[in-house]
N, C-alpha and C positions, 0 to 999 in steps of 0.2 A: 247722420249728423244730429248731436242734442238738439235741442227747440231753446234750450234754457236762457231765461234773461238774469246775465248778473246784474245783482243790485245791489244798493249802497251798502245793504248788510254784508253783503259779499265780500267788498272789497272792504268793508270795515274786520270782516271776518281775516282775513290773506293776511292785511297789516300788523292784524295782533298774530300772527302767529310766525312770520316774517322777520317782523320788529323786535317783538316782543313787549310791545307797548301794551301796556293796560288796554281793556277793551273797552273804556269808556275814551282814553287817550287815541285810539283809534279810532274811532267813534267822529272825533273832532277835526283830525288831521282829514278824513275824505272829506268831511264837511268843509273844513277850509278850502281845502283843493277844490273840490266842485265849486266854490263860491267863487273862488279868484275868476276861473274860469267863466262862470257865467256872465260875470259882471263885465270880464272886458268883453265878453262877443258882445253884451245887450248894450254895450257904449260904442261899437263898430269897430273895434278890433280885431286883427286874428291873433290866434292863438297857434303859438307852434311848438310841439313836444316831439323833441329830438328821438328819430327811431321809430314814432308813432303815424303822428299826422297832424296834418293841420287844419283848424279851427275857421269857417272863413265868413265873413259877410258880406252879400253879396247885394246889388241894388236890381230890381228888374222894371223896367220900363212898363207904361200901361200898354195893352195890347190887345189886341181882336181875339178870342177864342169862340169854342164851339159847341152848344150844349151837345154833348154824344145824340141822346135821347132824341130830339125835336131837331138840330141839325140848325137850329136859332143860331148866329151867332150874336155872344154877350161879349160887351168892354171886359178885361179884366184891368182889375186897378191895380199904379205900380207899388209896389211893396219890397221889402227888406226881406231875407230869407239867408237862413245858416245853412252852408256846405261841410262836408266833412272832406277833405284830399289824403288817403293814408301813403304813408311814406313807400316809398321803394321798399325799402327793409319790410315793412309790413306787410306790401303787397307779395312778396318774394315765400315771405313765411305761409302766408295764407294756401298761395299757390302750393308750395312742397307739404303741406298739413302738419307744420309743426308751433312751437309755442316761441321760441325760440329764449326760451328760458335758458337764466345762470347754471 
């Protein structure tokens, strides 16, 4: 399996060739996308993309842990933390190794 991370140019790249949108037009549209997205998770929303997965936020309570190292255990504080749940579909595809592209 590639090691490869897609990045924004990536999928700015997919868009413009996809679309056929200019590639500055592309350029804008993942920008957009990624913003919407981020803004509602960072207001505690989920985010759900039909086919994909969903986006979640999650709250966790403070809690006892345990330095590995020294075996101490420290408080942890409670905190907010984003999940990822991918869809059935996704899971499915992942599983059989395909894309499951148009």
């Amino acid at each position: 399996m590639s090691q490869k991370t897609v990045t924004r140019t990536d999928l700015s790249e997919a868009v413009y060739k996809e679309l056929g949108l200019s590639r500055i037009e592309s350029a804008e549209l993942v920008e957009t996308f990624l913003d919407i997205i981020s803004e509602r998770i960072v207001q505690g929303e989920s985010v759900k993309l039909s086919s994909f997965g969903s986006f979640l936020v999650r709250s966790k309570n403070e809690r006892i842990g345990r330095n590995p190292k020294t075996g101490e255990e420290v408080p942890i504080t409670p905190r907010r933390v984003m999940v990822f749940k991918p869809s059935n579909i996704l899971k499915q595809a992942v599983l059989e190794g395909h894309t499951g592209k148009r």
